[in-house]
N, CA, C and O of each residue as an XYZ file, in Angstrom:
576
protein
N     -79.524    240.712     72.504
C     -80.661    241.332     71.870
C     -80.364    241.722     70.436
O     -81.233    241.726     69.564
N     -78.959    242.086     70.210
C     -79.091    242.709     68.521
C     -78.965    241.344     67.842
O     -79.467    241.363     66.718
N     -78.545    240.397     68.124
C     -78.740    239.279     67.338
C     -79.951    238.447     67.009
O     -80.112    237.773     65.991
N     -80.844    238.606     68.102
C     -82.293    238.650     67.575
C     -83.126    239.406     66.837
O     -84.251    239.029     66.511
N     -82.503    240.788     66.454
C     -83.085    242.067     66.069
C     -82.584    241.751     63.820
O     -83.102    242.169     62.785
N     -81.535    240.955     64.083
C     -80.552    241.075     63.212
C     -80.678    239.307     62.375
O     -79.863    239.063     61.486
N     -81.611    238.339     62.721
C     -81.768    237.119     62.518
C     -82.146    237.014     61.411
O     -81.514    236.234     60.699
N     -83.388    237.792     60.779
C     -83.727    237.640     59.700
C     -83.344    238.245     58.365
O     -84.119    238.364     57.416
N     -81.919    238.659     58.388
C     -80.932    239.277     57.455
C     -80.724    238.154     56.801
O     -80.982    238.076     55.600
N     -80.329    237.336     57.359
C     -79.688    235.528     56.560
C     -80.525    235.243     55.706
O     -80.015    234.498     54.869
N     -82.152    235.594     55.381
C     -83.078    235.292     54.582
C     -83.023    236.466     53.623
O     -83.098    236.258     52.412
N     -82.895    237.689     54.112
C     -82.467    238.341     53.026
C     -81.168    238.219     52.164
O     -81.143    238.334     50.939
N     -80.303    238.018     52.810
C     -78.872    237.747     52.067
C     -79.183    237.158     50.790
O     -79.007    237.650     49.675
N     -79.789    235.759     51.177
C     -80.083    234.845     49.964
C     -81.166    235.126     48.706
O     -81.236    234.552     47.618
N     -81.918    236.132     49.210
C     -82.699    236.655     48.321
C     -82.267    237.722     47.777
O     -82.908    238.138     46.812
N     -81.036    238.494     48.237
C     -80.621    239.457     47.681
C     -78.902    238.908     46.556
O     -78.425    239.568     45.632
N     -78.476    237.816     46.997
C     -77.818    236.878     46.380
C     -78.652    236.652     45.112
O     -78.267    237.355     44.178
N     -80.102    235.542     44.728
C     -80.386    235.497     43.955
C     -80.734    236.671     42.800
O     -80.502    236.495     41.604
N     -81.231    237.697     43.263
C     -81.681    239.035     42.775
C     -80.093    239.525     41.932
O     -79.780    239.971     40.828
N     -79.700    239.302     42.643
C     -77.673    239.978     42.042
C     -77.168    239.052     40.995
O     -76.343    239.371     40.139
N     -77.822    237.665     41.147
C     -77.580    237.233     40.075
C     -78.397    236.657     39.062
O     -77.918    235.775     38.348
N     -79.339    236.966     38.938
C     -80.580    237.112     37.881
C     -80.459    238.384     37.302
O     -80.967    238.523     36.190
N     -79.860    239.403     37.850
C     -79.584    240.939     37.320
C     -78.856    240.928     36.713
O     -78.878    241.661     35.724
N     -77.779    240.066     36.981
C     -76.265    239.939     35.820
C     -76.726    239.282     34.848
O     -76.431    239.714     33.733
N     -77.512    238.150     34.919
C     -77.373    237.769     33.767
C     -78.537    238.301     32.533
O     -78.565    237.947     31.355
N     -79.274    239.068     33.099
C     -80.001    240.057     32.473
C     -79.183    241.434     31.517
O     -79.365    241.997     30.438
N     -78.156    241.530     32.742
C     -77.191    242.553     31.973
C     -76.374    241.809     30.968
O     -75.674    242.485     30.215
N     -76.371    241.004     30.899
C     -75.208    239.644     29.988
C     -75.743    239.937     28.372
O     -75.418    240.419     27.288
N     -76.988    239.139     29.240
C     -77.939    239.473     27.506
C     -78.725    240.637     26.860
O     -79.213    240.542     25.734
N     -78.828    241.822     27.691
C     -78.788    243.086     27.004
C     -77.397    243.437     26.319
O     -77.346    244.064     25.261
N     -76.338    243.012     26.960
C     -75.301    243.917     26.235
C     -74.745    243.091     25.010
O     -73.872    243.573     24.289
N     -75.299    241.766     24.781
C     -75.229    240.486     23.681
C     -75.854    241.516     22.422
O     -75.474    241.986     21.350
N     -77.159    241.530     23.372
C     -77.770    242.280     22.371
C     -77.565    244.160     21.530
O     -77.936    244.741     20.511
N     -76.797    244.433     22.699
C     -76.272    245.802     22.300
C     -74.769    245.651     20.692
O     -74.559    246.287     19.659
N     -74.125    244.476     21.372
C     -73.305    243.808     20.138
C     -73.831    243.761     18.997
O     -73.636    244.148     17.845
N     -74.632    243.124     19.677
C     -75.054    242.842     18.014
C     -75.522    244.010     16.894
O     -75.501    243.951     15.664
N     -75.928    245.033     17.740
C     -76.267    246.157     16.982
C     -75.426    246.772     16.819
O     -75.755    247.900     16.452
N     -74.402    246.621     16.904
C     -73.147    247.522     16.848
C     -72.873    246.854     15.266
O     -72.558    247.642     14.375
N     -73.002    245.394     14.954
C     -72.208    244.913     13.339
C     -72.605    245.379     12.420
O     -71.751    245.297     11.537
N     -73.759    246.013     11.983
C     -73.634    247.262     11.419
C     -73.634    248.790     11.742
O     -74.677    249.234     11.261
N     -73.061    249.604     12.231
C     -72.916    250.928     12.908
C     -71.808    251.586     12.486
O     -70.839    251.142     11.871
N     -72.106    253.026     12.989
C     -71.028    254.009     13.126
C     -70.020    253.590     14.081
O     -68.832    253.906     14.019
N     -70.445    253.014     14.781
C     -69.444    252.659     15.976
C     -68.263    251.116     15.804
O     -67.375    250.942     16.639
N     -68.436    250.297     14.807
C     -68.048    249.299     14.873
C     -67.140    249.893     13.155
O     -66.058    249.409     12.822
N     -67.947    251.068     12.232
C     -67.212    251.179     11.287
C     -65.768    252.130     11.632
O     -64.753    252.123     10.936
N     -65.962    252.862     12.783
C     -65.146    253.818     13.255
C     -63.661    252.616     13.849
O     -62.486    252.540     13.490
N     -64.319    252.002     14.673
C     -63.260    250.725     15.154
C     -62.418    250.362     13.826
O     -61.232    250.663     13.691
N     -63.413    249.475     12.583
C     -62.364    248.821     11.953
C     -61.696    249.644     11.331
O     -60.647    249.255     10.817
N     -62.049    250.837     11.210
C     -61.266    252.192     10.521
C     -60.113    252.172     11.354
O     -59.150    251.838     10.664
N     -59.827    252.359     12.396
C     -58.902    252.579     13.346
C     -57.845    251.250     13.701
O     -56.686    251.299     14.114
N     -58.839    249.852     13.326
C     -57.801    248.793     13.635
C     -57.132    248.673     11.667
O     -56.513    247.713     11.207
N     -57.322    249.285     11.299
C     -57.087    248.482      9.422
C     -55.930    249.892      9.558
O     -54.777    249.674      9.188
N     -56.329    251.497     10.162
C     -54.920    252.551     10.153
C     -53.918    251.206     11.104
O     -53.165    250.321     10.696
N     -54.158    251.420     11.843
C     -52.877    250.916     13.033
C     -52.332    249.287     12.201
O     -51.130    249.168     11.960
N     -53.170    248.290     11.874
C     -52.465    247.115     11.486
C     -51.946    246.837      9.917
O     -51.627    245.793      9.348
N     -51.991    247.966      9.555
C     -51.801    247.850      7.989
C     -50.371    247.602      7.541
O     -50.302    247.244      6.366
N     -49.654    247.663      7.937
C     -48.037    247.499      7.514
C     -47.948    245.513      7.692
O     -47.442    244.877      6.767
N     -48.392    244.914      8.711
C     -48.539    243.769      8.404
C     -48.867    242.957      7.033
O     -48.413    241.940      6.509
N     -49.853    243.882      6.715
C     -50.098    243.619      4.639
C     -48.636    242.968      4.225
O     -48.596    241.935      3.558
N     -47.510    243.601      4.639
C     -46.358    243.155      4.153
C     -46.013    241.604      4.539
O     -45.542    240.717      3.826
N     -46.331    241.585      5.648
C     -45.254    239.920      6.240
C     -47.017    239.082      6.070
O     -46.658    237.919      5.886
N     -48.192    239.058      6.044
C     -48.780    238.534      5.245
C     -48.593    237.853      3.698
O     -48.820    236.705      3.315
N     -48.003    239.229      2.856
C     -48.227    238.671      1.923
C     -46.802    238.143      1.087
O     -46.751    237.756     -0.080
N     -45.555    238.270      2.169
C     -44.023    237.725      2.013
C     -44.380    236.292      2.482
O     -43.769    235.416      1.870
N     -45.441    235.769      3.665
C     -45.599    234.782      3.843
C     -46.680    233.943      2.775
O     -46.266    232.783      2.768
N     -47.644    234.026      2.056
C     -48.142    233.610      0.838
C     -47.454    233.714     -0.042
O     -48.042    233.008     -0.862
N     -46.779    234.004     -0.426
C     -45.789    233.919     -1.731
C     -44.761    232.887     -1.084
O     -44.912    231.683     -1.293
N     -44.061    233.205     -0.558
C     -42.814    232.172     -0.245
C     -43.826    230.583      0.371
O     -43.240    229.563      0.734
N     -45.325    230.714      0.364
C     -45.725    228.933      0.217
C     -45.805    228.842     -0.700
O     -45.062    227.954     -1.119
N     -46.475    229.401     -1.575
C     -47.213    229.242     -2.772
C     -45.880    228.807     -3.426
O     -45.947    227.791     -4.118
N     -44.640    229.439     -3.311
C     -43.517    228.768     -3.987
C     -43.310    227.325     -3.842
O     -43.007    226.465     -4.669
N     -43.543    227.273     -2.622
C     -42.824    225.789     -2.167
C     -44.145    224.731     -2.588
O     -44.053    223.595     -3.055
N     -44.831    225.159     -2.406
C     -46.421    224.011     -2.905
C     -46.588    224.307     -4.131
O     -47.662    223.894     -4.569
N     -45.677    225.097     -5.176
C     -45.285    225.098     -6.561
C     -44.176    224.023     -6.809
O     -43.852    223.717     -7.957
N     -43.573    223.432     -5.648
C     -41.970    222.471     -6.284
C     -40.906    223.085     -6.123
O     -39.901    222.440     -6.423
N     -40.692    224.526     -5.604
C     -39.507    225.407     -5.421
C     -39.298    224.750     -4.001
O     -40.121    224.377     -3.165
N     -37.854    224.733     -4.011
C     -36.978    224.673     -2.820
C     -36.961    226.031     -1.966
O     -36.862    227.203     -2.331
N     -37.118    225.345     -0.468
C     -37.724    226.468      0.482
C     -36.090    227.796      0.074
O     -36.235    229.014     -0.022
N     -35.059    227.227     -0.043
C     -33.681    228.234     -0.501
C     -34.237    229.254     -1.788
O     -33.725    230.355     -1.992
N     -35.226    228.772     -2.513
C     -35.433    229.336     -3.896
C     -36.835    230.391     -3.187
O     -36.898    231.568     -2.832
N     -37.392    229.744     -3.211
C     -38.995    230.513     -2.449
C     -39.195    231.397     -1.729
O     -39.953    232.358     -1.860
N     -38.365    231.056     -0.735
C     -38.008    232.201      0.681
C     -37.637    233.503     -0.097
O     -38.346    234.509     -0.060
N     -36.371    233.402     -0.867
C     -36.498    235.077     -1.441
C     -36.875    235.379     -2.264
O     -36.610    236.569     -2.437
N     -37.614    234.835     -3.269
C     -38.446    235.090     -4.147
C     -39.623    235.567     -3.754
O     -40.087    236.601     -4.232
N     -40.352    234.710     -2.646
C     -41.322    235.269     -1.701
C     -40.943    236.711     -1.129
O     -41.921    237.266     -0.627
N     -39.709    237.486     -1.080
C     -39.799    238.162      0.075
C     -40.242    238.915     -0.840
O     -41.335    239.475     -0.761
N     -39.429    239.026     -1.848
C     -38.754    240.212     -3.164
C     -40.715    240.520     -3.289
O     -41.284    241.463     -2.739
N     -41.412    239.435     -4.152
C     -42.777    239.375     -4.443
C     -43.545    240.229     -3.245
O     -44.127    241.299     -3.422
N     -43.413    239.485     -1.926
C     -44.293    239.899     -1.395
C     -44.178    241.316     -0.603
O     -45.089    241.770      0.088
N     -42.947    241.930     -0.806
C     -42.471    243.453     -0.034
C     -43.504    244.182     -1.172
O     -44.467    244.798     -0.715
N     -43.325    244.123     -2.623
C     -43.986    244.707     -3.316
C     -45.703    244.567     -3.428
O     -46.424    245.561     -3.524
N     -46.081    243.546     -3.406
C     -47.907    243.429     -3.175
C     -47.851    243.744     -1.867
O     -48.973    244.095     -1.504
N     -47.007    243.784     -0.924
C     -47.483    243.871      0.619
C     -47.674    245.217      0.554
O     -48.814    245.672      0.650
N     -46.469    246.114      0.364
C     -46.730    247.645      0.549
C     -48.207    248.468     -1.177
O     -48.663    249.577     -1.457
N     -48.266    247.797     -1.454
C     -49.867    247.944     -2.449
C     -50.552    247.600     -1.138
O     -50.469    248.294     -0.124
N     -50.994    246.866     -1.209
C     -51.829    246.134     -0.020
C     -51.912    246.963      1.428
O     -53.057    247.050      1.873
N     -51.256    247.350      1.923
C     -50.666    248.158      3.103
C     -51.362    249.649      2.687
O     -52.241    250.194      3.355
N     -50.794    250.169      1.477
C     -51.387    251.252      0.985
C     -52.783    251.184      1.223
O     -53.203    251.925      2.112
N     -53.821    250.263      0.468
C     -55.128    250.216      0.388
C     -56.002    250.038      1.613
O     -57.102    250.583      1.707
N     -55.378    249.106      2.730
C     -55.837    249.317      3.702
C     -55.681    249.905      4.341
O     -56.192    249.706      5.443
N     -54.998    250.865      4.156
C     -54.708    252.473      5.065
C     -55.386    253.190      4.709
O     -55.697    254.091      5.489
N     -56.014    253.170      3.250
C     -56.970    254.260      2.874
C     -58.249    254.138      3.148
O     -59.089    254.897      3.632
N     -58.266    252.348      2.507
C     -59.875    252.353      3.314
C     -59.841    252.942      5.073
O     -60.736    253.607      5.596
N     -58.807    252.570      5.616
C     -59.233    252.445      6.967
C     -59.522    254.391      7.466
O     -60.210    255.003      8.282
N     -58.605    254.693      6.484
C     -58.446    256.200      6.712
C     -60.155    256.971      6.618
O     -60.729    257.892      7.200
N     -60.372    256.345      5.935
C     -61.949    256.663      4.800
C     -62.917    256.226      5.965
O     -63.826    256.915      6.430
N     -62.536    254.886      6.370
C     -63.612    254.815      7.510
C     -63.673    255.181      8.613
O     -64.652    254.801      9.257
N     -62.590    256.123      9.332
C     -62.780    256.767     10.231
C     -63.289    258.042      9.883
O     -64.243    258.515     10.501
N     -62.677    258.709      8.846
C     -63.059    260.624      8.373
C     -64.686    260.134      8.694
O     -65.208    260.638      9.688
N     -65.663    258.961      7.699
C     -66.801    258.705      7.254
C     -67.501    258.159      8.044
O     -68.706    258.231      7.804
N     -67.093    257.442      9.224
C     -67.868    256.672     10.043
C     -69.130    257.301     10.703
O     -69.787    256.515     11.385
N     -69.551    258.492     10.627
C     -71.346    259.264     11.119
C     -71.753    258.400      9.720
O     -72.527    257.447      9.801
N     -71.525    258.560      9.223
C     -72.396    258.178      7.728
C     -72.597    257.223      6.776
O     -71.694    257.108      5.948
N     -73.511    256.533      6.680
C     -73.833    254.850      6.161
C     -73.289    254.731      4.772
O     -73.899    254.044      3.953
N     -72.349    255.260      4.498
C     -72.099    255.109      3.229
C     -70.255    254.024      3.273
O     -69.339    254.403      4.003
N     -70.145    252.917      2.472
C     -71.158    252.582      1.276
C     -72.025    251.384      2.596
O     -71.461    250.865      3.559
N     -73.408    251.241      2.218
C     -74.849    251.333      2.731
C     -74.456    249.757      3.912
O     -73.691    248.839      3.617
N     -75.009    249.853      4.810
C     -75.092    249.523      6.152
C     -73.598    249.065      6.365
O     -73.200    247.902      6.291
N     -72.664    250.447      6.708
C     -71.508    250.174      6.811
C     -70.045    249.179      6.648
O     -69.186    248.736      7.411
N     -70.353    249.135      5.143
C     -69.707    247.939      4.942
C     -68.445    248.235      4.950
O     -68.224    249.435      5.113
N     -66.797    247.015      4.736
C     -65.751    247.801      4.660
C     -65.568    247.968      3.247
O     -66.427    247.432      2.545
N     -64.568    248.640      2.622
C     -63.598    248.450      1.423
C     -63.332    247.524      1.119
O     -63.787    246.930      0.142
N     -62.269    247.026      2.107
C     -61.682    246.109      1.773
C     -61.862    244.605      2.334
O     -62.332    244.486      3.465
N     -61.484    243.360      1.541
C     -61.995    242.435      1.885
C     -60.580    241.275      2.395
O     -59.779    240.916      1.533
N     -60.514    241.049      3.084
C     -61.431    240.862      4.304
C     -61.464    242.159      5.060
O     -60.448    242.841      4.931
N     -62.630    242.753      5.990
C     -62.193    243.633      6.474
C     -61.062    244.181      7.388
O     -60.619    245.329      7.422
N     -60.623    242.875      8.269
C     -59.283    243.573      9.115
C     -58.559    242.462      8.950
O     -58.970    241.310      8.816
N     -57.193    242.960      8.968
C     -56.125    241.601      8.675
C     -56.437    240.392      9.624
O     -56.123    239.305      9.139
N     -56.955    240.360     10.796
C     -57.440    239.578     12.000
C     -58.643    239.043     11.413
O     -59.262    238.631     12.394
N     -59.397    238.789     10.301
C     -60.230    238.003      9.787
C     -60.052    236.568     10.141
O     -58.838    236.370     10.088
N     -60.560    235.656     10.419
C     -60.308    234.230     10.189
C     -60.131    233.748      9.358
O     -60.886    233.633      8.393
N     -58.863    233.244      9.526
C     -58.835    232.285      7.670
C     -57.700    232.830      7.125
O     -56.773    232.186      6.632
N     -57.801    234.320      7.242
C     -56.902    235.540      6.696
C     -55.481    234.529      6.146
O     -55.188    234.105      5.027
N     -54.717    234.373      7.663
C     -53.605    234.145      7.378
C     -52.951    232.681      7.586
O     -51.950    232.452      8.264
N     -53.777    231.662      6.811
C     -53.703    230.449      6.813
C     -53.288    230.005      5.669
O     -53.280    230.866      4.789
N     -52.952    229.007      5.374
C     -51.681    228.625      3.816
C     -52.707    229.206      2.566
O     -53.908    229.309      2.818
N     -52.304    229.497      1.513
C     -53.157    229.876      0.503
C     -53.668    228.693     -0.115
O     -53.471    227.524      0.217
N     -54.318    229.127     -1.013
C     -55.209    227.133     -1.558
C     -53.428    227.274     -2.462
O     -52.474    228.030     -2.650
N     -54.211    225.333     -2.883
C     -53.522    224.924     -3.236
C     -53.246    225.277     -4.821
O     -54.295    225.639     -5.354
N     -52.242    225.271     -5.623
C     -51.959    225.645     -6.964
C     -52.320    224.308     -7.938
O     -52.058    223.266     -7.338
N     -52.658    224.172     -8.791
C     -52.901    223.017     -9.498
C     -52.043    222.751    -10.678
O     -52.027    223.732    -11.422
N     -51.307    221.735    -11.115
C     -50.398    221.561    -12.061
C     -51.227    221.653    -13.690
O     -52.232    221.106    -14.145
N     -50.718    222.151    -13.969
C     -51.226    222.316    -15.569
C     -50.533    222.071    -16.226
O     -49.614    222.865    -16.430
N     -50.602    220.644    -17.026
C     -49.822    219.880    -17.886
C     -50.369    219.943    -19.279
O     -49.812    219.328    -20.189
């Protein structure tokens, strides 16, 4: 008897199957859409504030690694470049390191407040994790 009482569950299952997943993907694309409102916000300026404090010392081996190419796609021997690159780039790295610590510093104290106007960063690119960021520098052109 309870299995006759209990038969027409199997028709619900499947309708409660489809329902569970028409709901997800409803939740999928509200929260697409919650993203997206976040790329300009307090909330996304507070983040890169917080990822540009924490990743900023990288500025350094970024910019020891652009200098020591830029040497070698100048005609310097990787023996010549390598420490010329380091020497160069310890010094623009820790500038560099500096600035994005401040912006980042600036955008956390500031992040309630749209300033400068629909939360833009300081610095460009905004987080060392940009695309592109840390890919060979262009090329140098010979000037004869």
């Amino acid at each position: 008897m309870a299995r006759g009482r209990y038969r027409h569950m199997k028709k619900y299952r499947m309708l409660f199957a489809v329902l569970l997943v028409g709901m997800s993907g409803v939740a999928i694309a509200e929260a697409q859409v919650e993203a997206a409102k976040l790329r300009g916000s307090a909330a996304k300026k507070l983040t890169r504030g917080m990822v540009n404090v924490v990743t900023a010392p990288l500025e350094i081996a970024h910019d020891v690694s652009m200098h020591s190419q830029r040497g070698i796609q100048q005609g310097q021997y990787p023996v010549t470049a390598i420490p010329e690159g380091l020497v160069k780039g310890v010094f623009t790295g820790l500038v560099q390191t500096l600035r994005r610590l401040a912006a980042g510093t600036y955008d956390v104290v500031t992040f309630p407040f749209e300033v400068p106007a629909n939360y833009e960063s300081l610095v460009q690119p905004p987080t060392v994790f940009t695309s592109g960021y840390w890919s060979a520098p262009p090329k140098v052109r010979d000037v004869k």
